[in-house]
C-alpha positions as CSV (number, residue, x, y, z in Angstrom):
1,X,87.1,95.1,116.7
2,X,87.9,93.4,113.3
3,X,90.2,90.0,113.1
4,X,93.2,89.5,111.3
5,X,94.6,86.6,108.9
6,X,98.2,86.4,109.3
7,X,99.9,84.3,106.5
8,X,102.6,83.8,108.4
9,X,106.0,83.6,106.3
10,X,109.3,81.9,108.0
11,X,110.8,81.8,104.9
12,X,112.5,78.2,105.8
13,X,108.8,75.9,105.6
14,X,105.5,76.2,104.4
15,X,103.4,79.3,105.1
16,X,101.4,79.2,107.7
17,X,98.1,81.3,108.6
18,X,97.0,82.7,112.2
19,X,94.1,84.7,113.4
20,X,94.0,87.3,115.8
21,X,91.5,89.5,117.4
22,X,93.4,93.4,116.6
23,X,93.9,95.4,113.5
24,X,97.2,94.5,112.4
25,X,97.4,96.0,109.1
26,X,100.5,98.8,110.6
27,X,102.5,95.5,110.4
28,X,101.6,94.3,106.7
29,X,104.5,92.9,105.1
30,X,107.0,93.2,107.8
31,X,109.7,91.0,108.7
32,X,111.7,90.3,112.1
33,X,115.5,90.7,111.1
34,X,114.6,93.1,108.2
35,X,116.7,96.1,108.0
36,X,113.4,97.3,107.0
37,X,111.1,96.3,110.3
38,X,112.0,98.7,113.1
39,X,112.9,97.3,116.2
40,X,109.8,98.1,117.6
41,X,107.8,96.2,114.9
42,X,110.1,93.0,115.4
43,X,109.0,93.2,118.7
44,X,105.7,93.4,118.4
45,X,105.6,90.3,116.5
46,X,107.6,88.5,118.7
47,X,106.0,88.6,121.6
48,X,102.3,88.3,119.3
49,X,103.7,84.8,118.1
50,X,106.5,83.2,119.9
51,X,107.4,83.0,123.9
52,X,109.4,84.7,125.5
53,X,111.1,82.0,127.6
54,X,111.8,78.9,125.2
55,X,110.9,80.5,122.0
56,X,107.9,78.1,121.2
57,X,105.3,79.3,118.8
58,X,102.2,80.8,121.2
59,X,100.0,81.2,118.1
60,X,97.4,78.8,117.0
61,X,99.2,78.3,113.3
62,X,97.0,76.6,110.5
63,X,97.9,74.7,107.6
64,X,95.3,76.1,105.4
65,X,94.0,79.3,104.5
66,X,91.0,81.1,106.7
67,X,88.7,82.1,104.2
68,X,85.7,82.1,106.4
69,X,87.2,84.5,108.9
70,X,88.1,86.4,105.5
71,X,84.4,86.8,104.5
72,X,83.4,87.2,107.6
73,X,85.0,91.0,107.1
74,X,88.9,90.1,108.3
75,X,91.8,92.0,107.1
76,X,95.0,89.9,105.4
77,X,98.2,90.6,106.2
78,X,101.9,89.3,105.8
79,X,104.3,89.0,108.0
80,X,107.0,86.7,109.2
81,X,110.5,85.7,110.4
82,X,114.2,86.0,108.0
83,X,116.3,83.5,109.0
């Protein structure tokens, strides 16, 4: 199974990058609280990065880029959170 670089886009700080074992490339550029995401999809991403009982972030976030995991063969994707 490939990985996945998520540059990760809150839209209120920095971006951020994640990796994850799964082909995430169905949720390439969407958003949670886009009228564009579906529900569905806003899900998904929520329970991928953030728990479900006090909201903390359950994703390893990094400050800088993955490029390794990137030649190693990973897809890029971006997604992230509208205030």
């Amino acid at each position: 199974m490939k990985k996945t670089v998520v540059i990760w886009d809150n839209c209120e700080a920095s971006l951020k990058f994640f990796v994850v074992n799964k082909d995430l490339r169905k949720l390439n550029n969407k958003y949670v609280n886009s009228t564009e995401t579906s529900n569905k999809d806003a899900d998904k991403i929520c329970k991928m990065v953030y728990n479900d009982k006090d909201g903390s972030t359950i994703v390893n976030l990094l400050d800088t880029f993955p490029v390794d995991e990137v030649l190693a063969g990973a897809f890029v994707v971006v997604m992230g959170f509208l205030p």
